[in-house]
PDB file of N, CA, C and O in Angstrom:
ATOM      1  N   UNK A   1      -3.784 -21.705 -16.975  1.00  0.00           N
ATOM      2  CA  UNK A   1      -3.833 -20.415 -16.320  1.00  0.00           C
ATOM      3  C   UNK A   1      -5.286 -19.951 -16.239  1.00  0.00           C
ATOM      4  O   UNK A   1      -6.004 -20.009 -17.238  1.00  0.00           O
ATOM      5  N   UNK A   2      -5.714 -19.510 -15.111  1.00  0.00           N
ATOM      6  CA  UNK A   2      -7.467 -19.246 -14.610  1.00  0.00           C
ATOM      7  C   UNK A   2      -6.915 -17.757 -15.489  1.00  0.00           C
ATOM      8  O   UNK A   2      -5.873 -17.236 -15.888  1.00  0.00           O
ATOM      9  N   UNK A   3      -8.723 -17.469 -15.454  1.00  0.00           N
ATOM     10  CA  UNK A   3      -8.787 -15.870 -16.107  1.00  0.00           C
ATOM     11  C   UNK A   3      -9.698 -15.478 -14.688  1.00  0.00           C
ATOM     12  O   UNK A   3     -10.702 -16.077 -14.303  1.00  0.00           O
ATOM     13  N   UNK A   4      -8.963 -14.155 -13.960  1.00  0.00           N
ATOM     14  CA  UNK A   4      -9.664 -13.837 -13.108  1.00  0.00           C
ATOM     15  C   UNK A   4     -10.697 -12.735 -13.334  1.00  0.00           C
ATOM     16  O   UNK A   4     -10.390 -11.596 -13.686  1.00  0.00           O
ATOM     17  N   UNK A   5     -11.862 -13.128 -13.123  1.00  0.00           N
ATOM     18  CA  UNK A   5     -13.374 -12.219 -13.214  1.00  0.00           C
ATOM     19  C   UNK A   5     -13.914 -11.402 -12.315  1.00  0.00           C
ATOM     20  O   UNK A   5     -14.739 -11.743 -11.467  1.00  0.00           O
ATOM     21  N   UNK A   6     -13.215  -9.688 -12.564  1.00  0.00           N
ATOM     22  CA  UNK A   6     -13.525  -8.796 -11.291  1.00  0.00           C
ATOM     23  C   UNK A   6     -14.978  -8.459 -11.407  1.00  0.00           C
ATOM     24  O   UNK A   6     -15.471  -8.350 -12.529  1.00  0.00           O
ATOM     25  N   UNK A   7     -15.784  -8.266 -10.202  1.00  0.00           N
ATOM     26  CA  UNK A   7     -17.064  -7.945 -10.819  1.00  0.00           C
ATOM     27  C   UNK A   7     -17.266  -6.300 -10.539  1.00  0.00           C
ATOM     28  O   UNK A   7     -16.153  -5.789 -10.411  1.00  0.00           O
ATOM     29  N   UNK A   8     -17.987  -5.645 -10.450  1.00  0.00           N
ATOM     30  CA  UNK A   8     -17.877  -4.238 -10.416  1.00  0.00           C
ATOM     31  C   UNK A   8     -17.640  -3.469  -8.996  1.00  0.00           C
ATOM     32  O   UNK A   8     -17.147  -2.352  -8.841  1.00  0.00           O
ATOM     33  N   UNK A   9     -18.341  -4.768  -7.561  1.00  0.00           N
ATOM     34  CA  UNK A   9     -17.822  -4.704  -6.702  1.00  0.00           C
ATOM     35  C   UNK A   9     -16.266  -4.417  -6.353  1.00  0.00           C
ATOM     36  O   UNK A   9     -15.627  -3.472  -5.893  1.00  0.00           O
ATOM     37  N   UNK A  10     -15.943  -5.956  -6.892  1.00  0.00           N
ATOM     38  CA  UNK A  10     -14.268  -5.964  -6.540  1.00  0.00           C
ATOM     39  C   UNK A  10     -13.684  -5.029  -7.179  1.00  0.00           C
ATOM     40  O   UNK A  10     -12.635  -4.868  -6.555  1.00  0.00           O
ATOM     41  N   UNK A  11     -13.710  -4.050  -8.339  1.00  0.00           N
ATOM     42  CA  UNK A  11     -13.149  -3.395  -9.378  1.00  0.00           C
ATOM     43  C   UNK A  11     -13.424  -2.034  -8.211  1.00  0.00           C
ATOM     44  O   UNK A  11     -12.401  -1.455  -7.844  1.00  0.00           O
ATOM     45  N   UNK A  12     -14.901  -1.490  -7.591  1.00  0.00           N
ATOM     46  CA  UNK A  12     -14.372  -0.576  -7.102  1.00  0.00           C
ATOM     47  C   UNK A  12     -13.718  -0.334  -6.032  1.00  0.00           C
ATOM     48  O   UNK A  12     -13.282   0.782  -5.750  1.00  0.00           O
ATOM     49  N   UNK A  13     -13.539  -1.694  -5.098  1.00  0.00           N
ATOM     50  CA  UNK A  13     -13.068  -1.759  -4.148  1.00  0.00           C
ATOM     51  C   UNK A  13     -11.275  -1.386  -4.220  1.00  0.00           C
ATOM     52  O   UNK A  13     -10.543  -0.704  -3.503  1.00  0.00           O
ATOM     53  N   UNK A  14     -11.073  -2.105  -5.298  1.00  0.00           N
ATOM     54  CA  UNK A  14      -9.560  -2.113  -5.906  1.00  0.00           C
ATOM     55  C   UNK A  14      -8.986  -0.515  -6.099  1.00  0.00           C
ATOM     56  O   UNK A  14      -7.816  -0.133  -6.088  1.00  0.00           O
ATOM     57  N   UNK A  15     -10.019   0.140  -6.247  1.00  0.00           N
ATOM     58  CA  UNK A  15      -9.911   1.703  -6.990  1.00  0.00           C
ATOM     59  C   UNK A  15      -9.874   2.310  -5.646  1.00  0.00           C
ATOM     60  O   UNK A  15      -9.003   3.176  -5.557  1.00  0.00           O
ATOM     61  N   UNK A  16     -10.550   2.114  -4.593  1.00  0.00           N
ATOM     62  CA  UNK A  16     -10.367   2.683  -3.330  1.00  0.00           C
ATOM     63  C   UNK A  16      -9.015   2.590  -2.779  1.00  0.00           C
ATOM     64  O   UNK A  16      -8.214   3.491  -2.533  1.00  0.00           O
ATOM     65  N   UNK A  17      -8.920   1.341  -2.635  1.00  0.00           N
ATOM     66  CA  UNK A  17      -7.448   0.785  -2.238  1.00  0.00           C
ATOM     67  C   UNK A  17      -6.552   1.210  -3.093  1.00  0.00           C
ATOM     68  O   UNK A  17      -5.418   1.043  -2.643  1.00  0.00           O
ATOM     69  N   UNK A  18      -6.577   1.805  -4.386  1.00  0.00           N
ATOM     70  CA  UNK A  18      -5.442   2.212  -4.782  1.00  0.00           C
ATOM     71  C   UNK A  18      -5.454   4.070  -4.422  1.00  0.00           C
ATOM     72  O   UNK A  18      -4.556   4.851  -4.107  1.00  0.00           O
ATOM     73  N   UNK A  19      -6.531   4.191  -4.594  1.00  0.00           N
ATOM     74  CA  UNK A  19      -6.522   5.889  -4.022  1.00  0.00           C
ATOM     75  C   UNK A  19      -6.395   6.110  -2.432  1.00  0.00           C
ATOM     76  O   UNK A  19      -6.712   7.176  -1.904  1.00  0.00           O
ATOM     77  N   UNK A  20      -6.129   5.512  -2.048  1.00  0.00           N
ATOM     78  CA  UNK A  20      -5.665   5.465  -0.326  1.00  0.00           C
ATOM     79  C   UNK A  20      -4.200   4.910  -0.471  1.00  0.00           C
ATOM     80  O   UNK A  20      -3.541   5.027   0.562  1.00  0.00           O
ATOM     81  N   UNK A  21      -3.771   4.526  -1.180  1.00  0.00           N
ATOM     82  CA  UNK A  21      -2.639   3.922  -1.456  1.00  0.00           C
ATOM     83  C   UNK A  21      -1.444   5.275  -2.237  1.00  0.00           C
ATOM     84  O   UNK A  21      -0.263   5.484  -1.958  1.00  0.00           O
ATOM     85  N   UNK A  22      -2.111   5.801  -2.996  1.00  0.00           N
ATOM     86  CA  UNK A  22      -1.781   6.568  -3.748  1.00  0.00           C
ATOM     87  C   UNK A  22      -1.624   7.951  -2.636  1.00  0.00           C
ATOM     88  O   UNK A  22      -0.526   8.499  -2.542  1.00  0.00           O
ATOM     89  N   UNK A  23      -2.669   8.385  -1.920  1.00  0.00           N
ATOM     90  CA  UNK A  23      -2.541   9.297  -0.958  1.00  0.00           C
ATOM     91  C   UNK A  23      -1.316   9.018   0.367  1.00  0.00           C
ATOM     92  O   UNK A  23      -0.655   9.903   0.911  1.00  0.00           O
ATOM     93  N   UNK A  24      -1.276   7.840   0.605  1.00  0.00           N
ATOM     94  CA  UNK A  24      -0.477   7.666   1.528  1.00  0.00           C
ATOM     95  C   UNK A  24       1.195   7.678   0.705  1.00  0.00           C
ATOM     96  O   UNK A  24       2.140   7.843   1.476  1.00  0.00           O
ATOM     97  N   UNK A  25       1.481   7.533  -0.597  1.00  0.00           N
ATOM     98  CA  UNK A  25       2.855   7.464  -0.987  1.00  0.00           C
ATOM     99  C   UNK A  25       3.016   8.611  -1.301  1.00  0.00           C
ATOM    100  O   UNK A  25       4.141   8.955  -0.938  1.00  0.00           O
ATOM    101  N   UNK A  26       2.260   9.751  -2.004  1.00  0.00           N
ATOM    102  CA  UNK A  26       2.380  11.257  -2.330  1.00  0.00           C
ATOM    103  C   UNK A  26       2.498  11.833  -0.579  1.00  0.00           C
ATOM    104  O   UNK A  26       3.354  12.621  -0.179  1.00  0.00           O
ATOM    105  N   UNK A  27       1.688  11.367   0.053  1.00  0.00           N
ATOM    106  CA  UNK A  27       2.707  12.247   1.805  1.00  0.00           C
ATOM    107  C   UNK A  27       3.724  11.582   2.487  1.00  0.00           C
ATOM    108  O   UNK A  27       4.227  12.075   3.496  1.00  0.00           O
ATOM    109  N   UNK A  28       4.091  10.458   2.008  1.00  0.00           N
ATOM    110  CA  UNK A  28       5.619   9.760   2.081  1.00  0.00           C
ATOM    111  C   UNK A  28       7.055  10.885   1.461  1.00  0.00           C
ATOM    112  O   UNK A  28       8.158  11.294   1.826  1.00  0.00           O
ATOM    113  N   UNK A  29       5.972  10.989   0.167  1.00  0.00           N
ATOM    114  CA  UNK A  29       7.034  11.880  -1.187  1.00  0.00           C
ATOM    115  C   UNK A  29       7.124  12.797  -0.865  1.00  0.00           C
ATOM    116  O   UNK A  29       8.309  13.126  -0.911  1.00  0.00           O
ATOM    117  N   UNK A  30       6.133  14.012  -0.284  1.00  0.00           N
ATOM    118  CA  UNK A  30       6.180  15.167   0.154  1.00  0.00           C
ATOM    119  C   UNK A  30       6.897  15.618   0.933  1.00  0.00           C
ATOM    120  O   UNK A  30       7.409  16.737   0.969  1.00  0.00           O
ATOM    121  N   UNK A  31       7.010  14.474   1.847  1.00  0.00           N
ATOM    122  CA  UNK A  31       7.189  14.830   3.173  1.00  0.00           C
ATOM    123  C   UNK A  31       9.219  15.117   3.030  1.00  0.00           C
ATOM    124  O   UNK A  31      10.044  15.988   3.310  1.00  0.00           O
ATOM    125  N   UNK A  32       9.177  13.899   2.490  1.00  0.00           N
ATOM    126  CA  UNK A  32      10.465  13.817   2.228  1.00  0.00           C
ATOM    127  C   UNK A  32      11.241  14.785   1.474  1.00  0.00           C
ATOM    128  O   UNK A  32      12.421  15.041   1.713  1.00  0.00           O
ATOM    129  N   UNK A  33      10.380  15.442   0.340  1.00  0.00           N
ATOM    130  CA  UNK A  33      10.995  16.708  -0.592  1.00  0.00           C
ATOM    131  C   UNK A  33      10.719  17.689   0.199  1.00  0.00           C
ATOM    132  O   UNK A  33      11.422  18.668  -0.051  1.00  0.00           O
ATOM    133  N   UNK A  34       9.808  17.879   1.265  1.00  0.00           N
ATOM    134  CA  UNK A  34       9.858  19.159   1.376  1.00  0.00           C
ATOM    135  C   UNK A  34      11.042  19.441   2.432  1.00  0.00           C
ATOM    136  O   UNK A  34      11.405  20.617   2.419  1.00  0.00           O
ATOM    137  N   UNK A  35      11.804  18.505   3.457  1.00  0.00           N
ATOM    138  CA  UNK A  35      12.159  18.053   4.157  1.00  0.00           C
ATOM    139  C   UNK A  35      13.777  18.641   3.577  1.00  0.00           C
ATOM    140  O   UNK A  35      14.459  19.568   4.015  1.00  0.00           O
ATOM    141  N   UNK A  36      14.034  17.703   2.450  1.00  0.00           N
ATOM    142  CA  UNK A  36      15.131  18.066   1.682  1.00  0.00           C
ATOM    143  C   UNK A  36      15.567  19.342   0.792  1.00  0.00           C
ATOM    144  O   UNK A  36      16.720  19.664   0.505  1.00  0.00           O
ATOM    145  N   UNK A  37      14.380  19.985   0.427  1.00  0.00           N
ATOM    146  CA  UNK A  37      14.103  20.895   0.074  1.00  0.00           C
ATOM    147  C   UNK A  37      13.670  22.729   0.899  1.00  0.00           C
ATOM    148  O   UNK A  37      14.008  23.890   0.667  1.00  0.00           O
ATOM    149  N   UNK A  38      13.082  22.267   1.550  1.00  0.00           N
ATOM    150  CA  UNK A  38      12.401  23.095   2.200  1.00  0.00           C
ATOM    151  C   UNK A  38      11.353  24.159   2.070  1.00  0.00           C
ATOM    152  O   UNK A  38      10.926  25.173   2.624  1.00  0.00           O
ATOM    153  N   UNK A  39      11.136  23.226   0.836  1.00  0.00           N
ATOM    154  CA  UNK A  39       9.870  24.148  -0.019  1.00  0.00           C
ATOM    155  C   UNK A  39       8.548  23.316   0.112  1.00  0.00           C
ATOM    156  O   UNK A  39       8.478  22.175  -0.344  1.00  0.00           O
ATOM    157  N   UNK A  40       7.207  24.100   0.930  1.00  0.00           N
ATOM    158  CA  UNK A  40       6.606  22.968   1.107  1.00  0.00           C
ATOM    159  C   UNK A  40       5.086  23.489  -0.436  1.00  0.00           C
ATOM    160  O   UNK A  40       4.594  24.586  -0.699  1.00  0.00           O
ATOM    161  N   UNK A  41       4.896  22.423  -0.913  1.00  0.00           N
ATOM    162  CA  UNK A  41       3.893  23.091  -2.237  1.00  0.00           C
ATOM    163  C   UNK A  41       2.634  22.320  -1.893  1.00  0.00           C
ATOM    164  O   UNK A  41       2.147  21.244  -2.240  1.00  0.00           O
ATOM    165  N   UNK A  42       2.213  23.581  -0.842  1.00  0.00           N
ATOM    166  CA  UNK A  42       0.826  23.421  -0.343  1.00  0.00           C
ATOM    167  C   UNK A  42      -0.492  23.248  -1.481  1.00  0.00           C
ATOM    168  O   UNK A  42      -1.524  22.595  -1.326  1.00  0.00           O
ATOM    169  N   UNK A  43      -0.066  24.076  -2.670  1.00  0.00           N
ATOM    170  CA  UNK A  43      -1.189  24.164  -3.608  1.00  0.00           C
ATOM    171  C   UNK A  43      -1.742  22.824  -4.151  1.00  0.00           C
ATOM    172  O   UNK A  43      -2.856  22.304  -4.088  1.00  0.00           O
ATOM    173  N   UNK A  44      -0.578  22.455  -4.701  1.00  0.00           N
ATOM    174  CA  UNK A  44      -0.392  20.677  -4.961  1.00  0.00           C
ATOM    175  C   UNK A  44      -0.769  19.834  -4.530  1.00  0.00           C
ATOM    176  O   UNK A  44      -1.235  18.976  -5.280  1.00  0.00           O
ATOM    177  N   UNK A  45      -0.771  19.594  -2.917  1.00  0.00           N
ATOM    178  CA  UNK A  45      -1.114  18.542  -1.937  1.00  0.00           C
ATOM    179  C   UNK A  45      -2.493  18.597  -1.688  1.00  0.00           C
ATOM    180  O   UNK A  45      -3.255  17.658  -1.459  1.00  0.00           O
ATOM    181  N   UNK A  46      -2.823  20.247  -1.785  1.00  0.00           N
ATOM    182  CA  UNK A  46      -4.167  20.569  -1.689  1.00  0.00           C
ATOM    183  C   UNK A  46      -5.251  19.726  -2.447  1.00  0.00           C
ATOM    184  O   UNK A  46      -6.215  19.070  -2.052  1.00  0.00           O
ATOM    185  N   UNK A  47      -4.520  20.098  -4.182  1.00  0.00           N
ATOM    186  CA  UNK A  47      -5.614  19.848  -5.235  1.00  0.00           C
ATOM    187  C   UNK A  47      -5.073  17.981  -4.632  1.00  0.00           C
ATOM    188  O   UNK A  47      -5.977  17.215  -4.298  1.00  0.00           O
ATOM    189  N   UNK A  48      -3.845  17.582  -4.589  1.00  0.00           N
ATOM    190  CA  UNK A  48      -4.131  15.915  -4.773  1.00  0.00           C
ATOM    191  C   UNK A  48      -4.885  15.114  -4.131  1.00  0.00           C
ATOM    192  O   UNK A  48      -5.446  14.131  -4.616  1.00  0.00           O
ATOM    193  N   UNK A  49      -4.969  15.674  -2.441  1.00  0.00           N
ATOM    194  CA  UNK A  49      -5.710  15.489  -1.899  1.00  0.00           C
ATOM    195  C   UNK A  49      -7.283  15.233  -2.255  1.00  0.00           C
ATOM    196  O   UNK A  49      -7.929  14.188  -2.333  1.00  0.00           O
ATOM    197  N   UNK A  50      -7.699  16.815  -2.467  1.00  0.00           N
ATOM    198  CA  UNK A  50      -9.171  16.743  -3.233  1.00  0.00           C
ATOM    199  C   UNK A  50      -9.685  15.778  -4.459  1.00  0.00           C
ATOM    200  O   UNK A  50     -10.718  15.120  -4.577  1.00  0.00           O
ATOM    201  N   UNK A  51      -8.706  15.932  -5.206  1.00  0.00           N
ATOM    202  CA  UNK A  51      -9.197  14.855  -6.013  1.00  0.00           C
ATOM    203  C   UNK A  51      -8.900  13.194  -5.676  1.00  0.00           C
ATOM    204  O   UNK A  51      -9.711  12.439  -6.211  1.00  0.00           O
ATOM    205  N   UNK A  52      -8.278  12.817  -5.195  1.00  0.00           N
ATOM    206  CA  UNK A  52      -8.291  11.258  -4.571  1.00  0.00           C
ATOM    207  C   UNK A  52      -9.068  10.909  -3.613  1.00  0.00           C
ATOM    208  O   UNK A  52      -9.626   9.819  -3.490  1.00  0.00           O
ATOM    209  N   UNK A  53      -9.153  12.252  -2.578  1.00  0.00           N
ATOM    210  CA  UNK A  53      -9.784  11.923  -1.227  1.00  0.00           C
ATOM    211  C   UNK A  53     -11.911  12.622  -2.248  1.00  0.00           C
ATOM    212  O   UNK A  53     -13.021  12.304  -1.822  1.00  0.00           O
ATOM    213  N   UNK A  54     -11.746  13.127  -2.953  1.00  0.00           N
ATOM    214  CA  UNK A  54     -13.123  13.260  -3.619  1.00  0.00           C
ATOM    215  C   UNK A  54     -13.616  11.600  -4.244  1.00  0.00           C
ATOM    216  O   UNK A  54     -14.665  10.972  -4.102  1.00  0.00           O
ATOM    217  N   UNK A  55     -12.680  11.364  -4.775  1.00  0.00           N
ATOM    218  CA  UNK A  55     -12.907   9.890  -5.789  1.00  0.00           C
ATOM    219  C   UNK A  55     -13.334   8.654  -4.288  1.00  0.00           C
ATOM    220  O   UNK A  55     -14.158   7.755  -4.117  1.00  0.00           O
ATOM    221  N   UNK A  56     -12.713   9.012  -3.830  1.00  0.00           N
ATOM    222  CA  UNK A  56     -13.161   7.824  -2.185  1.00  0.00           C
ATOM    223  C   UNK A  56     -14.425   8.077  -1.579  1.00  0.00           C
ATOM    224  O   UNK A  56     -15.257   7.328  -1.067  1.00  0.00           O
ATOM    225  N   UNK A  57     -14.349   9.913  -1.844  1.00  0.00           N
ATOM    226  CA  UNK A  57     -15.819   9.817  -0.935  1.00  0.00           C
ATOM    227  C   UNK A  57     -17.358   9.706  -2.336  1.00  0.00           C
ATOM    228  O   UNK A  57     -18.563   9.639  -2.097  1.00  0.00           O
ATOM    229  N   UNK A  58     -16.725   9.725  -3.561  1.00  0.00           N
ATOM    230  CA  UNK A  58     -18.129   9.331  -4.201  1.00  0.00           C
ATOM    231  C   UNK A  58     -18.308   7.938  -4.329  1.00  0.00           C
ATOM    232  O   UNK A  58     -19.438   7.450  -4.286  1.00  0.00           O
ATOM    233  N   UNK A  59     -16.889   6.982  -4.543  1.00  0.00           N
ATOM    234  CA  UNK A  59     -16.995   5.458  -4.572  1.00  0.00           C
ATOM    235  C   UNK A  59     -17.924   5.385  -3.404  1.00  0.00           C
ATOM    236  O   UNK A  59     -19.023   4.844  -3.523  1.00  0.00           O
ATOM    237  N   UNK A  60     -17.330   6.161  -1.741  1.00  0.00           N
ATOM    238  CA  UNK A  60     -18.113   5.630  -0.485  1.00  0.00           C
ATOM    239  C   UNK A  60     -20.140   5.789  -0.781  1.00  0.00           C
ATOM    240  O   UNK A  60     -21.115   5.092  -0.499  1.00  0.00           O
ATOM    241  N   UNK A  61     -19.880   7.254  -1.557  1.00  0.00           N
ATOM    242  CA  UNK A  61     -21.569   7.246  -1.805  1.00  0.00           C
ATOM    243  C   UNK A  61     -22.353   6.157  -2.889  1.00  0.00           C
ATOM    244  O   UNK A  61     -23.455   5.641  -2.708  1.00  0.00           O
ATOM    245  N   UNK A  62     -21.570   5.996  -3.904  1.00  0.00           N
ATOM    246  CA  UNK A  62     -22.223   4.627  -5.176  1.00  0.00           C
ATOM    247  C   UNK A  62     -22.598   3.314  -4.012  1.00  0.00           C
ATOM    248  O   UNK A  62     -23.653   2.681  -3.987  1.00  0.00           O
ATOM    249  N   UNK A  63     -21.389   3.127  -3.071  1.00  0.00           N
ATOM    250  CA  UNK A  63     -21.770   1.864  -2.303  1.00  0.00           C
ATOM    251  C   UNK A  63     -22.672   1.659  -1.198  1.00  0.00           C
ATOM    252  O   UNK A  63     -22.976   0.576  -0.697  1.00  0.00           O
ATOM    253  N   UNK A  64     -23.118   2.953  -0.828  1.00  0.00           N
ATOM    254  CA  UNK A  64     -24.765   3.251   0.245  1.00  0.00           C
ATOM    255  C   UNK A  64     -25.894   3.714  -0.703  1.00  0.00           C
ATOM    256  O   UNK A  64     -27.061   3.446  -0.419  1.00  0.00           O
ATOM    257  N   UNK A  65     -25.618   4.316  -1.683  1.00  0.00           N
ATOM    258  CA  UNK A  65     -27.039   4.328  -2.525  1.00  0.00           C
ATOM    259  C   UNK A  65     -27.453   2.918  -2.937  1.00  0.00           C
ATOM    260  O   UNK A  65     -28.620   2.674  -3.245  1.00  0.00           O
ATOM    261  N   UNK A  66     -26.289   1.795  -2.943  1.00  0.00           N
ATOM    262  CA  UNK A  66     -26.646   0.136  -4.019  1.00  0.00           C
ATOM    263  C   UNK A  66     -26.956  -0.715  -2.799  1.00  0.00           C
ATOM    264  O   UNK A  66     -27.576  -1.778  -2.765  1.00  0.00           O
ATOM    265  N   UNK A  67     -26.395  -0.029  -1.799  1.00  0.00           N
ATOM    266  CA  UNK A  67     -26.901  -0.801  -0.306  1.00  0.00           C
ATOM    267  C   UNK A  67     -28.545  -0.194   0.272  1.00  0.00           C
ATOM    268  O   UNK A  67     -29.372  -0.673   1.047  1.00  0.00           O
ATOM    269  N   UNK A  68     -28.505   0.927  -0.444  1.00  0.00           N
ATOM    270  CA  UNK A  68     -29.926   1.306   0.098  1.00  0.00           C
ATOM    271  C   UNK A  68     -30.679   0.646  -1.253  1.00  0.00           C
ATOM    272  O   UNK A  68     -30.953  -0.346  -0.578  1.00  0.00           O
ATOM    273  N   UNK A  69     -30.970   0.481  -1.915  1.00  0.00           N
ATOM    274  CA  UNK A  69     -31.362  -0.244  -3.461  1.00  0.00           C
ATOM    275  C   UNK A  69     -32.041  -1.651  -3.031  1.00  0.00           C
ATOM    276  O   UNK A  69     -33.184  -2.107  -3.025  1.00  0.00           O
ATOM    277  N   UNK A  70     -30.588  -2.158  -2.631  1.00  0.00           N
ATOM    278  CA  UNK A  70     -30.652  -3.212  -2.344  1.00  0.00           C
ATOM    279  C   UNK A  70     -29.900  -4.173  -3.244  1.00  0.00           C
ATOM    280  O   UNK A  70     -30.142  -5.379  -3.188  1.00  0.00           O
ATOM    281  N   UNK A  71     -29.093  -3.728  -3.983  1.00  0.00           N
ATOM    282  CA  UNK A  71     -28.083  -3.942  -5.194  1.00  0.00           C
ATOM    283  C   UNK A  71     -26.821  -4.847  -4.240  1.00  0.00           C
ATOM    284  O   UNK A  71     -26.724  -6.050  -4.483  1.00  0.00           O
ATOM    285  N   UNK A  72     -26.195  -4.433  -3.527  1.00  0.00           N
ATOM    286  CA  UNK A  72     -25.501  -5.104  -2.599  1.00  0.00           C
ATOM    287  C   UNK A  72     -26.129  -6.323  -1.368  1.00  0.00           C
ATOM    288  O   UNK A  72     -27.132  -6.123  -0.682  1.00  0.00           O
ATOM    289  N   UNK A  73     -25.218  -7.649  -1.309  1.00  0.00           N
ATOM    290  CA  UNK A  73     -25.316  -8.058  -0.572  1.00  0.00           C
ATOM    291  C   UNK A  73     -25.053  -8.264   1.007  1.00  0.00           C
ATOM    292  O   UNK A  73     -25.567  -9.212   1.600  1.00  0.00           O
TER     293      UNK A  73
END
């Protein structure tokens, strides 16, 4: 059995893809409770939003400051 070796690249790439991943199943979920429900909990979607869609846009900034560096290939 190989041992697979993420390097810090692939590790944050993985973290993007799961916070875009994560945003797209919470407005799957929403959509659907509020639907069934009819209660829509704007406050909630608000903050989840901000914080997942925040975590994407500082990963997006770490990976143009290491590209301006020159850290990236």
């Amino acid at each position: 059995m190989k041992k697979i070796k993420l390097t810090k690249a692939r590790t944050l790439t993985l973290y993007v893809v799961f916070s875009f991943l994560m945003l797209i199943v919470y407005t799957i979920v929403e959509f659907i409770v509020s639907s069934i429900t009819g209660i829509s909990h704007d406050t909630l979607t608000t903050c989840f939003f901000a914080a997942f869609g925040g975590e994407v846009l500082s990963c997006a900034l770490l990976k143009v400051i290491k590209i301006k560096k020159g850290d990236v290939e």
